[in-house]
N, C-alpha and C positions, 0 to 999 in steps of 0.2 A: 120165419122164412128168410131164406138167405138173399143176400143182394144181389139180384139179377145185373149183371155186365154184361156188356153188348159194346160194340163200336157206335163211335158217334159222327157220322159218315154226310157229308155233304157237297155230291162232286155232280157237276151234271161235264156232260158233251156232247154239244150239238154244233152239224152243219147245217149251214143253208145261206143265202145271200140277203145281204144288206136293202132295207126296202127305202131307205129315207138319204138325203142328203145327209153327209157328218156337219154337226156342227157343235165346236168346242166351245165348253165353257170354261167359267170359272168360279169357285168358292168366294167368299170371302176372301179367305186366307191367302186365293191363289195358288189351289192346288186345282188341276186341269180334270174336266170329265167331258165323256163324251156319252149319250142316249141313243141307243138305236135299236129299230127292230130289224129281227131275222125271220127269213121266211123258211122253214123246215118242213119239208113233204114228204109225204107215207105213202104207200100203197097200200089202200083198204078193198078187201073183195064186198060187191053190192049184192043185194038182194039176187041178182040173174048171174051171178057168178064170173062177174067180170071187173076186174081191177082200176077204180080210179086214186087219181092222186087227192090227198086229202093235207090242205095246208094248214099248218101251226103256224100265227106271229108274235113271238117272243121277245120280251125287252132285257134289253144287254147293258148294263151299264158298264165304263171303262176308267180309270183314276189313272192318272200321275200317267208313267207312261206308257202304258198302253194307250189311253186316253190320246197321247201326244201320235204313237203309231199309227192306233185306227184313225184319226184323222189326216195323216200325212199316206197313208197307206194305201186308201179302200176309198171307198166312193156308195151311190146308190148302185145296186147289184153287183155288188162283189162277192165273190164266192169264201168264206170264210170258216175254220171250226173255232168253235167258241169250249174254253174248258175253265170252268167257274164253279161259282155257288151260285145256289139260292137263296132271296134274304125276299121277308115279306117285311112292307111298313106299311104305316098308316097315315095317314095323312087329309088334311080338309082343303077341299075343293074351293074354285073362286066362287061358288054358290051357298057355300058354305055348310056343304054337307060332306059327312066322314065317308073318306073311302080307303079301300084295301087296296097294295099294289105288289106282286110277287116281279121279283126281274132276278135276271144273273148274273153275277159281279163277275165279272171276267178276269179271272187269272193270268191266264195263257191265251194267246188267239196265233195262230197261224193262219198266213194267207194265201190263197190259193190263186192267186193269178198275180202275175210280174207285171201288170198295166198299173203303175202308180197315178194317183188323180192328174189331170189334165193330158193324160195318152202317151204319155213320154216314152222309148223306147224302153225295154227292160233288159237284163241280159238274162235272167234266170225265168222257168214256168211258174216257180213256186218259192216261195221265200219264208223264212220264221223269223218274226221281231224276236230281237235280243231281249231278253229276262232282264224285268227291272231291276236296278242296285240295291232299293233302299226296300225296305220293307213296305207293307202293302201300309199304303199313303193313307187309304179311307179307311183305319180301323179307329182312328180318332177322331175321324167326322159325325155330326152329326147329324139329324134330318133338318135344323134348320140352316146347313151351308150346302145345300143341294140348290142350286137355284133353278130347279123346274120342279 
């Protein structure tokens, strides 16, 4: 049988606003991350044929600088598109039982509102952080310099 080729594809894009305070860490090494969830809503028809909204909360994780953006950037409820991947790890809990965790490595984030943290005036509705320099920071990290 011949070798089936196929792309090897891992792009997600999602909007929705920020539900947590950012708060920046750091590795080890001193490379910057940020953990957040998104709240992304759907409109599902119910059983009587009437449309409610149905929430997803999503975890974002953000490296180097993006990391450095979403936290100088965004806040709790900020309106944001997130354009990443998916990465599942595994990991033991402080109970000491194994758990699964899917999140999305953030790429790219555009932000959709020019209120930077603490209310400051803005000049622009809508803003896009600058595209990091260096190549993506966390491809050499590993699960044990995550420090959450």
């Amino acid at each position: 049988m011949a070798d089936l080729r196929f792309p090897r594809l891992n792009k997600v894009i999602i909007s929705g606003r920020i539900t947590n305070d950012i708060e920046m860490r750091y590795t080890p090494k001193g490379t910057p991350v940020v953990r957040a969830t998104i709240a992304v809503d759907r409109s599902v028809k119910d059983a009587t044929g009437q449309y409610q909204n149905q929430t997803s909360f999503l975890d974002v994780v953000a490296w180097s600088k993006w990391a450095e953006n979403l936290n100088n950037s965004a806040h709790k409820g900020s309106p944001i598109i997130v354009e990443g991947r998916l990465e599942a790890r595994s990991y033991t809990d402080s109970n000491n039982n194994n758990r699964k965790a899917v999140e999305i490595i953030a790429e790219y984030i555009q932000f959709l509102e020019a209120r930077p943290r603490g209310d400051e005036p803005a000049e622009e509705a809508a803003h896009e952080a600058p595209m990091p320099e260096e190549e993506t920071a966390h491809s050499t990290i590993t699960n044990d310099d995550v420090p959450f």
